[in-house]
PQR file with spaces between the fields and no chain letter, atoms N, CA, C, O and H, PARSE charges and radii, in Angstrom:
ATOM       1  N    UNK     1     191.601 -200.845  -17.652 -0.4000 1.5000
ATOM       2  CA   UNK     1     191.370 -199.404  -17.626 -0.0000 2.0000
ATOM       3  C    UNK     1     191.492 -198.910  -16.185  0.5500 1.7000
ATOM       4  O    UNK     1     191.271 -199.662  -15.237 -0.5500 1.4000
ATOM       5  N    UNK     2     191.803 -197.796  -16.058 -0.4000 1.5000
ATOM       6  CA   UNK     2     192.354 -196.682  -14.777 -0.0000 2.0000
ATOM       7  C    UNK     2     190.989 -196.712  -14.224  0.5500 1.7000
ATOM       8  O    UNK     2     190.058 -196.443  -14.984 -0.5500 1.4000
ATOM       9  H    UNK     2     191.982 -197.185  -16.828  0.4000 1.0000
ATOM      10  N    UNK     3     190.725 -197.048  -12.823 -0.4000 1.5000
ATOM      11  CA   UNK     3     189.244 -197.161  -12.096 -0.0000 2.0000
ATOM      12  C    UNK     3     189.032 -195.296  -12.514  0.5500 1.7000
ATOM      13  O    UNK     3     188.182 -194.765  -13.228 -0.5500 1.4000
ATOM      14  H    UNK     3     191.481 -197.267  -12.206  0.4000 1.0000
ATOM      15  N    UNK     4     190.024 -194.764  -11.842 -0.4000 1.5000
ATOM      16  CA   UNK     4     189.971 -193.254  -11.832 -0.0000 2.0000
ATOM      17  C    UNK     4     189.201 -192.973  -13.044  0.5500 1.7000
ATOM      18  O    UNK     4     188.093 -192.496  -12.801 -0.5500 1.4000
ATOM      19  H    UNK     4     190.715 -195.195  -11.263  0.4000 1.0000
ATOM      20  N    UNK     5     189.513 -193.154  -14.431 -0.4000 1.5000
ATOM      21  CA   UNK     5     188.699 -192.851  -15.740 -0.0000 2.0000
ATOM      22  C    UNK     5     187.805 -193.567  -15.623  0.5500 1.7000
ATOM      23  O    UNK     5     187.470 -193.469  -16.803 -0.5500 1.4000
ATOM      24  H    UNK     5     190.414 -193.541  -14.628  0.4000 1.0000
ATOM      25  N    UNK     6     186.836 -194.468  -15.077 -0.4000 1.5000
ATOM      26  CA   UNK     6     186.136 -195.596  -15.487 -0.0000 2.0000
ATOM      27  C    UNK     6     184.931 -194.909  -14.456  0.5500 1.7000
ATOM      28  O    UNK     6     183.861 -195.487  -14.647 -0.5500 1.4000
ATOM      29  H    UNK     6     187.108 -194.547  -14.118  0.4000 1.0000
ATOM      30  N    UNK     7     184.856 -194.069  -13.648 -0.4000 1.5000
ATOM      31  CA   UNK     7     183.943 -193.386  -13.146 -0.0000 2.0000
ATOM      32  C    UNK     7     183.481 -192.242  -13.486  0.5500 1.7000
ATOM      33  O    UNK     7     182.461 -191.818  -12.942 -0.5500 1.4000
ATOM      34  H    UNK     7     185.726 -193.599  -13.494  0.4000 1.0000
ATOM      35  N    UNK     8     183.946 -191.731  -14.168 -0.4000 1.5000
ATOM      36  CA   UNK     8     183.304 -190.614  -15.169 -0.0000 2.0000
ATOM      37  C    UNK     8     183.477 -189.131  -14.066  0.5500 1.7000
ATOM      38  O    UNK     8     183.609 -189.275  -12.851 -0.5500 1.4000
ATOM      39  H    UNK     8     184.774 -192.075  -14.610  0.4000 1.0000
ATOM      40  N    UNK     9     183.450 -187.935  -14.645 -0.4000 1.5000
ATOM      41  CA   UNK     9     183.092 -186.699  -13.997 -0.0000 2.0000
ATOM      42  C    UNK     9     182.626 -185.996  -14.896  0.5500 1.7000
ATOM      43  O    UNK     9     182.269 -186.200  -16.056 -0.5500 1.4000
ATOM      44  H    UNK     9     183.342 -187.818  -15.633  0.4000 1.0000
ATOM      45  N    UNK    10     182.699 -184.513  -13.747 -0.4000 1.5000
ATOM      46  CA   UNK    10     182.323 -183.236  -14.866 -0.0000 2.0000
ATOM      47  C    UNK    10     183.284 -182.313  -14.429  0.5500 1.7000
ATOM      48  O    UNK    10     184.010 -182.559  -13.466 -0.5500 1.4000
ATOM      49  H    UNK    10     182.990 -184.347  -12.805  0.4000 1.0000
ATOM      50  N    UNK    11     183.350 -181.089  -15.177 -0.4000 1.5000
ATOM      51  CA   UNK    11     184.330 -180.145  -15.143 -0.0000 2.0000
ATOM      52  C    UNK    11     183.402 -179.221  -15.122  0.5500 1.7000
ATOM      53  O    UNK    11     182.738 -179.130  -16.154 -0.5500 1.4000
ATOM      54  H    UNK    11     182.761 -180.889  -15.960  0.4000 1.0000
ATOM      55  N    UNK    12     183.067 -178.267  -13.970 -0.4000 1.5000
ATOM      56  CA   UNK    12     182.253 -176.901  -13.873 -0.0000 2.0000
ATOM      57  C    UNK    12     183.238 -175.860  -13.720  0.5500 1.7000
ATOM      58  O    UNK    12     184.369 -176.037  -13.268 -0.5500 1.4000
ATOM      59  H    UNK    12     183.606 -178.341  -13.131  0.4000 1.0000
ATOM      60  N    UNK    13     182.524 -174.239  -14.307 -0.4000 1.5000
ATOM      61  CA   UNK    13     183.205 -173.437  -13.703 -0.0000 2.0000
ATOM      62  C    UNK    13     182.046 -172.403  -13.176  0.5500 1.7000
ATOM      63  O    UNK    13     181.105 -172.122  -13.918 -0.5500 1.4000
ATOM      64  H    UNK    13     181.605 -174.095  -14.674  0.4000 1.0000
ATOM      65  N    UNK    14     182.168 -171.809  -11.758 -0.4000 1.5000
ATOM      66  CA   UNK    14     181.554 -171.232  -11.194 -0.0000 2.0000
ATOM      67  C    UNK    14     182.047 -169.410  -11.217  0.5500 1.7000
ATOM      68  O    UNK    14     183.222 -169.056  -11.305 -0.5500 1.4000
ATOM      69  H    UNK    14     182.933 -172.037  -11.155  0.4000 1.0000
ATOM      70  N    UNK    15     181.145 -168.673  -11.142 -0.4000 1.5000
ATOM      71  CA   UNK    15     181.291 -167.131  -10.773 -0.0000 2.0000
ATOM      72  C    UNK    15     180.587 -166.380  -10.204  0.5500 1.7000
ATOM      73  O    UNK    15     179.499 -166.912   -9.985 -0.5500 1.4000
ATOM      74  H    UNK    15     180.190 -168.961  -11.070  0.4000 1.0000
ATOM      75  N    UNK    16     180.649 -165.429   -9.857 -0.4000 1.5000
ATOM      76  CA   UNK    16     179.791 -164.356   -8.319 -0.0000 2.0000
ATOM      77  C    UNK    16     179.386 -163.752   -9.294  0.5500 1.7000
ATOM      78  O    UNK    16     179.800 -163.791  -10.453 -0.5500 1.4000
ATOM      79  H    UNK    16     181.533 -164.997  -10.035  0.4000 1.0000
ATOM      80  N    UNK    17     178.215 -162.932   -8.657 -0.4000 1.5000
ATOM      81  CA   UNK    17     177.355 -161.947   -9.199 -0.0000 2.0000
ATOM      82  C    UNK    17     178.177 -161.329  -10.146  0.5500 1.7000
ATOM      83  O    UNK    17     177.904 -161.702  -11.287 -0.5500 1.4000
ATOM      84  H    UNK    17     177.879 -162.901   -7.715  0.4000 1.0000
ATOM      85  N    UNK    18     179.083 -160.519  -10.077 -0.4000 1.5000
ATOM      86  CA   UNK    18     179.270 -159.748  -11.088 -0.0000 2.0000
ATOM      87  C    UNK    18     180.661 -160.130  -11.999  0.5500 1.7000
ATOM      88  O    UNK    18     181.548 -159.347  -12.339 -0.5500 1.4000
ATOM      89  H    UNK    18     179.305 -160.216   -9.150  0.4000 1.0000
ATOM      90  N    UNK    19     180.563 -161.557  -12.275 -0.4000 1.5000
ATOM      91  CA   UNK    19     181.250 -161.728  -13.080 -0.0000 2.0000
ATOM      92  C    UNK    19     182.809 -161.435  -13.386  0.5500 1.7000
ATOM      93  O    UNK    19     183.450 -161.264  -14.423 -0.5500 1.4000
ATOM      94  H    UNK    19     179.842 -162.193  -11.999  0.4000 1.0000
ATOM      95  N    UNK    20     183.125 -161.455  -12.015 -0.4000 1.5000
ATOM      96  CA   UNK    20     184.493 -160.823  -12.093 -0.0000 2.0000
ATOM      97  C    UNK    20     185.429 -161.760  -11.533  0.5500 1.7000
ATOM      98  O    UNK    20     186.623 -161.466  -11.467 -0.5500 1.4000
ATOM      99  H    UNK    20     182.604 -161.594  -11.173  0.4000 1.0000
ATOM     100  N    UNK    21     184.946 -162.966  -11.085 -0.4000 1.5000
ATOM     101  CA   UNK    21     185.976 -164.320  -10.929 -0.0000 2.0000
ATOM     102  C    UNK    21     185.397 -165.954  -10.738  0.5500 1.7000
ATOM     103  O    UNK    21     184.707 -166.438   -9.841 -0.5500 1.4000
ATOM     104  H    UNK    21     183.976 -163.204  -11.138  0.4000 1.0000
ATOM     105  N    UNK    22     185.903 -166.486  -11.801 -0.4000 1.5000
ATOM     106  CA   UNK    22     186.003 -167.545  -12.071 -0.0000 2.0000
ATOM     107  C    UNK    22     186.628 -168.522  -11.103  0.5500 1.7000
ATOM     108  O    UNK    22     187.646 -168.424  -10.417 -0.5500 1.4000
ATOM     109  H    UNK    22     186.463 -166.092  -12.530  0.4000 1.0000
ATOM     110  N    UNK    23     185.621 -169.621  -11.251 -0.4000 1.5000
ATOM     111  CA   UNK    23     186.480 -171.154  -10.239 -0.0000 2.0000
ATOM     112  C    UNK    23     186.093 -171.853  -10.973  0.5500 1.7000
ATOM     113  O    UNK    23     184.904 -171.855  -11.294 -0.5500 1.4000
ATOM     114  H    UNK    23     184.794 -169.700  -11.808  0.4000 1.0000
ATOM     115  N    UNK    24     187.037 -172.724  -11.502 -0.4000 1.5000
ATOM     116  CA   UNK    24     187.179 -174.066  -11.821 -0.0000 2.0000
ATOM     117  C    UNK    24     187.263 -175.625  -11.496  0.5500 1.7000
ATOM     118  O    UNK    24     188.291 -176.179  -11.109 -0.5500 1.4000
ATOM     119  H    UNK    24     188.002 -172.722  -11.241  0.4000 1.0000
ATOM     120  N    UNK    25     185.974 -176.287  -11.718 -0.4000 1.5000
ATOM     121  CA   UNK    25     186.139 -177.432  -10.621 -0.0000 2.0000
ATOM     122  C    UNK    25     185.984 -178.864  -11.326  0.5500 1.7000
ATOM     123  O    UNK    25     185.440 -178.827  -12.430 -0.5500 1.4000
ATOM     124  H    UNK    25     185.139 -175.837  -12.033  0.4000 1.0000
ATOM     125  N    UNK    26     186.355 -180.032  -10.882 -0.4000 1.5000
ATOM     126  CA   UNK    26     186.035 -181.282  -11.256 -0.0000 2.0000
ATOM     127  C    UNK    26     185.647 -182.140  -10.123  0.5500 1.7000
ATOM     128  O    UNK    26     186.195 -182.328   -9.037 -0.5500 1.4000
ATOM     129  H    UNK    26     186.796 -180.061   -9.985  0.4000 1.0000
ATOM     130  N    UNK    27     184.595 -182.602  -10.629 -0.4000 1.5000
ATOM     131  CA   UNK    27     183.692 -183.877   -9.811 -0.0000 2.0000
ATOM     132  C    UNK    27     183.214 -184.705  -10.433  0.5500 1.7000
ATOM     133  O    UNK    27     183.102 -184.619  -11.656 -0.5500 1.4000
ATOM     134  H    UNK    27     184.150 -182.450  -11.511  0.4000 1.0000
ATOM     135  N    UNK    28     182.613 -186.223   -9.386 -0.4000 1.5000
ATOM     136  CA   UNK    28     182.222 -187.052  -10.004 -0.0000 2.0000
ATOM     137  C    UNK    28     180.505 -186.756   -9.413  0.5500 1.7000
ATOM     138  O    UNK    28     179.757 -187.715   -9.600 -0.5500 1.4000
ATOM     139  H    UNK    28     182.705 -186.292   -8.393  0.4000 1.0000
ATOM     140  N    UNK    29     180.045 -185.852   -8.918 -0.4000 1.5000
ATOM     141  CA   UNK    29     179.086 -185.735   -8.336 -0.0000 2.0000
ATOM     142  C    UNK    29     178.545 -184.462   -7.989  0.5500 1.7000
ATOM     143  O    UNK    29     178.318 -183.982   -6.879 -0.5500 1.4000
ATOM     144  H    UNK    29     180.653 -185.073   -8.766  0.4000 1.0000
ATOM     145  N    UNK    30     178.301 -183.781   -9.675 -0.4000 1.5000
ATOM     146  CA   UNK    30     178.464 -182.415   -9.570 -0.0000 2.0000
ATOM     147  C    UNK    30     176.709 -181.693   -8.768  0.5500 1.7000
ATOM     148  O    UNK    30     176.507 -180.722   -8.038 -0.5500 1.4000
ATOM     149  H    UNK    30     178.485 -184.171  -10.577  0.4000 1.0000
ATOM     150  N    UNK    31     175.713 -182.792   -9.397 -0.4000 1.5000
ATOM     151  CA   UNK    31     174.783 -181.613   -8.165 -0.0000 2.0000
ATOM     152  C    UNK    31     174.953 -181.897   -6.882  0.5500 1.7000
ATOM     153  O    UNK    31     174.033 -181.204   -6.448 -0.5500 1.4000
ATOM     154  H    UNK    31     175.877 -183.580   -9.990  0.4000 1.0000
ATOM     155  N    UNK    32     175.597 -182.562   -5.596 -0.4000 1.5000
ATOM     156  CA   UNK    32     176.111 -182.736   -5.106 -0.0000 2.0000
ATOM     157  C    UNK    32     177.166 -181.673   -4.443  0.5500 1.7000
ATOM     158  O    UNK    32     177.345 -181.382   -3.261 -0.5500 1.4000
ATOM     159  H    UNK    32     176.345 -183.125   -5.948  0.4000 1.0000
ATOM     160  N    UNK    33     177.712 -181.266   -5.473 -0.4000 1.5000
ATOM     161  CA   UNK    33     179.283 -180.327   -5.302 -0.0000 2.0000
ATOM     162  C    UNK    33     178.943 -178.995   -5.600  0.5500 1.7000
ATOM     163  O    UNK    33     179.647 -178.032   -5.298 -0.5500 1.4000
ATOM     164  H    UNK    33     177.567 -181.503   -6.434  0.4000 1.0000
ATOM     165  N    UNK    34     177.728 -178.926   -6.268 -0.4000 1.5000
ATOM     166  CA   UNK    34     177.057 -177.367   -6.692 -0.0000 2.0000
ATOM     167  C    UNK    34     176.486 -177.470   -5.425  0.5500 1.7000
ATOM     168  O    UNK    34     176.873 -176.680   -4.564 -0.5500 1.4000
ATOM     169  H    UNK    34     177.156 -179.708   -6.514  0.4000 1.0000
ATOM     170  N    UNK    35     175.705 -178.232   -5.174 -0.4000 1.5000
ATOM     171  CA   UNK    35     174.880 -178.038   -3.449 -0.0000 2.0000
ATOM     172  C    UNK    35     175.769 -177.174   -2.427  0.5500 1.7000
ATOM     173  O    UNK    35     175.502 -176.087   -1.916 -0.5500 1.4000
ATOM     174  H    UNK    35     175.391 -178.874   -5.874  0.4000 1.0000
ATOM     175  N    UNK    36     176.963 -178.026   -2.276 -0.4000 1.5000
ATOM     176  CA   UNK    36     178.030 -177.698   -0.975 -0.0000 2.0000
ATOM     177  C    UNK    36     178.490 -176.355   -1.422  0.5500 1.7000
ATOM     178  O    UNK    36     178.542 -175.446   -0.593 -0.5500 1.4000
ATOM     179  H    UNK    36     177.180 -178.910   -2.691  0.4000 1.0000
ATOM     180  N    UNK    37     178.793 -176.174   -2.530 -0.4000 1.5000
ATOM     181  CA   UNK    37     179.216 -174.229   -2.706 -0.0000 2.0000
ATOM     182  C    UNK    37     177.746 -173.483   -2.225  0.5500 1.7000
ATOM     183  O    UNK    37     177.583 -172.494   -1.510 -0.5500 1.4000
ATOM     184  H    UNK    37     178.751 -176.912   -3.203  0.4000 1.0000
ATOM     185  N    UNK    38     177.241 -173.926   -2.570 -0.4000 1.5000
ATOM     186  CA   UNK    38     175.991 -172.641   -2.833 -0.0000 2.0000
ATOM     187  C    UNK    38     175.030 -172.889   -0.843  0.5500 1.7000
ATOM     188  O    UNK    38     174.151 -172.273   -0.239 -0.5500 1.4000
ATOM     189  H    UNK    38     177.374 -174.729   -3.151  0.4000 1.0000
ATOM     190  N    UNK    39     175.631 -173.740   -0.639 -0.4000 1.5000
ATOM     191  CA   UNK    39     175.365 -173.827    0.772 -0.0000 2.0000
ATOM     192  C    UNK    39     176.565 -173.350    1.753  0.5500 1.7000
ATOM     193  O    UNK    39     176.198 -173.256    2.924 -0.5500 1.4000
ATOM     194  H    UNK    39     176.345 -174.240   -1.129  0.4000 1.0000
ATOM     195  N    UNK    40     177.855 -173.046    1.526 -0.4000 1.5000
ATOM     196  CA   UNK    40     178.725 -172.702    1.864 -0.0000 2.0000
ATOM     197  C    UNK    40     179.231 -173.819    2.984  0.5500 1.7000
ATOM     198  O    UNK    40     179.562 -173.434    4.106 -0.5500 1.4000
ATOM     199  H    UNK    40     178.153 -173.122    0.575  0.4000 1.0000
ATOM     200  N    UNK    41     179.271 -175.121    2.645 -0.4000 1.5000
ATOM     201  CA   UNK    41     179.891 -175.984    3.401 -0.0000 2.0000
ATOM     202  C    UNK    41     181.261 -175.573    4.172  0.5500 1.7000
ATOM     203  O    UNK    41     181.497 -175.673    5.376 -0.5500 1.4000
ATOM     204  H    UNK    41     179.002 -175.433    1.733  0.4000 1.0000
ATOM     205  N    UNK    42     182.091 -175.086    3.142 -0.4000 1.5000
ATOM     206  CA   UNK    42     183.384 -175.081    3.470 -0.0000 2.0000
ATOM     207  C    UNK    42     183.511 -173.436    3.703  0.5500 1.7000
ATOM     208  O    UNK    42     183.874 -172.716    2.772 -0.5500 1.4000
ATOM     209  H    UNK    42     181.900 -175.004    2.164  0.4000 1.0000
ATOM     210  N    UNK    43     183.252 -173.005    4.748 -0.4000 1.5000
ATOM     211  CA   UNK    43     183.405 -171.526    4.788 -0.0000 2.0000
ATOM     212  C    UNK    43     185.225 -170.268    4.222  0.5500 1.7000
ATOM     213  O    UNK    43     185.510 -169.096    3.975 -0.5500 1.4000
ATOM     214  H    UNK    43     182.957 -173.590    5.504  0.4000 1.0000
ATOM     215  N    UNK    44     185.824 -171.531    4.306 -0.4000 1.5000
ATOM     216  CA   UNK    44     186.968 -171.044    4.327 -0.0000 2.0000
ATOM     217  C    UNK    44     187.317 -171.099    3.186  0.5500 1.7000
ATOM     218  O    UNK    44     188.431 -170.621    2.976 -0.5500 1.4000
ATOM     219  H    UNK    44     185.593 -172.483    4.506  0.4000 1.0000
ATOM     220  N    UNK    45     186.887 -171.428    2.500 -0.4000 1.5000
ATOM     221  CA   UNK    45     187.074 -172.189    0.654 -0.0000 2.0000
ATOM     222  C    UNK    45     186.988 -170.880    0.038  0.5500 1.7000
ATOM     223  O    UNK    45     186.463 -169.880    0.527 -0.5500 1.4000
ATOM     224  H    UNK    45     185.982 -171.816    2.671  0.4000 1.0000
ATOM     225  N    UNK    46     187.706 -171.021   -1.376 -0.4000 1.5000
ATOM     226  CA   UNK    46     187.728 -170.197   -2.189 -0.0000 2.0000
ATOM     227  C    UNK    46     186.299 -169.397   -2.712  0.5500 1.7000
ATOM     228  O    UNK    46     186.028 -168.199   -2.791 -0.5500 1.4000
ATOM     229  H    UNK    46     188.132 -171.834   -1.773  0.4000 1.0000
ATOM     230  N    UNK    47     185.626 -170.468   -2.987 -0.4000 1.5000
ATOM     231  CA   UNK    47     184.119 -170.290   -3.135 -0.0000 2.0000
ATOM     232  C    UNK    47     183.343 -169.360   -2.276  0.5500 1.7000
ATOM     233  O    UNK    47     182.754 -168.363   -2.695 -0.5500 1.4000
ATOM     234  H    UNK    47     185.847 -171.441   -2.923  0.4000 1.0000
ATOM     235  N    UNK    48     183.391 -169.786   -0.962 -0.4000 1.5000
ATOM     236  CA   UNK    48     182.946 -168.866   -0.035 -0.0000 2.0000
ATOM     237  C    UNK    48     183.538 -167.419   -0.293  0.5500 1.7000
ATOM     238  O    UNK    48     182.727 -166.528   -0.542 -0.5500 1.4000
ATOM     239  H    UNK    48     183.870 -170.595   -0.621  0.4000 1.0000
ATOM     240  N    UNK    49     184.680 -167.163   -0.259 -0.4000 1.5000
ATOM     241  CA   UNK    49     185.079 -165.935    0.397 -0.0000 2.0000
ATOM     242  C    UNK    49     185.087 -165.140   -1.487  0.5500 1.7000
ATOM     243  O    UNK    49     185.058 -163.919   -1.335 -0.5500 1.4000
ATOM     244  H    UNK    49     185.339 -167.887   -0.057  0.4000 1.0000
ATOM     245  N    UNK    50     185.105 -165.354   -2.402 -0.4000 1.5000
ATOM     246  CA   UNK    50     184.527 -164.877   -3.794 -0.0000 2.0000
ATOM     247  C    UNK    50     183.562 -164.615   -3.805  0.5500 1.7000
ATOM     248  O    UNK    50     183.275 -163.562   -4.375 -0.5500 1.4000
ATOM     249  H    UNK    50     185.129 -166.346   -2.525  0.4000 1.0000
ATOM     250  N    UNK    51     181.945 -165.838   -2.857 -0.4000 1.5000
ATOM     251  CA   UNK    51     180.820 -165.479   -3.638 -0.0000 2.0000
ATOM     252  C    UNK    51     180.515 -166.110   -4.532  0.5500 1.7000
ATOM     253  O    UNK    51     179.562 -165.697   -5.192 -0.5500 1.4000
ATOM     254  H    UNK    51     182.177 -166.693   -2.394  0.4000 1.0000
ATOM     255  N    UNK    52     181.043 -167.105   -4.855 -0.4000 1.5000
ATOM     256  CA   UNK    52     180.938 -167.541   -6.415 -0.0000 2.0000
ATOM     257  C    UNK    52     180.078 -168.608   -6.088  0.5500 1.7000
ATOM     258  O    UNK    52     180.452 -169.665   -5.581 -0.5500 1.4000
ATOM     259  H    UNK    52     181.818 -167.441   -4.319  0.4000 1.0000
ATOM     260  N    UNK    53     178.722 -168.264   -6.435 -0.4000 1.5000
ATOM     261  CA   UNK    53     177.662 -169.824   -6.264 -0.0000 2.0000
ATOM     262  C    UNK    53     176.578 -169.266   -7.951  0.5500 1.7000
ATOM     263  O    UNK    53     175.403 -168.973   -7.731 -0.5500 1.4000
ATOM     264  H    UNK    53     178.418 -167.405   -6.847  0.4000 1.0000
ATOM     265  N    UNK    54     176.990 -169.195   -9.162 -0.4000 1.5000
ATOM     266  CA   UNK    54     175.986 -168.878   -9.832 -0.0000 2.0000
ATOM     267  C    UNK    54     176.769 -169.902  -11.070  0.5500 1.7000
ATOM     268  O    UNK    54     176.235 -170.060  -12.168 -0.5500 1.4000
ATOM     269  H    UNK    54     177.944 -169.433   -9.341  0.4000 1.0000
């Protein structure tokens, strides 16, 4: 079996306050990856500049 499948993930989708855009994400380490949006790790990221931490 593919190591890649054999570690499992999740598929989230995130949106800003008012519901007006969607992000779509996959991880193997999603509270982890919800942390880094909603902390704005990556300032330059899609996430950041949407808003989208809900």
């Amino acid at each position: 079996m593919n190591k890649i499948f054999s570690q499992g993930g999740s598929v989230y989708i995130m949106t800003n306050r008012y519901h007006n855009v969607l992000y779509t994400g996959v991880t193997s380490e999603l509270v982890n990856r919800i942390w880094q949006h909603k902390n704005n790790v990556y300032p330059n990221s899609f996430t950041a500049k949407y808003k989208c931490i809900s």
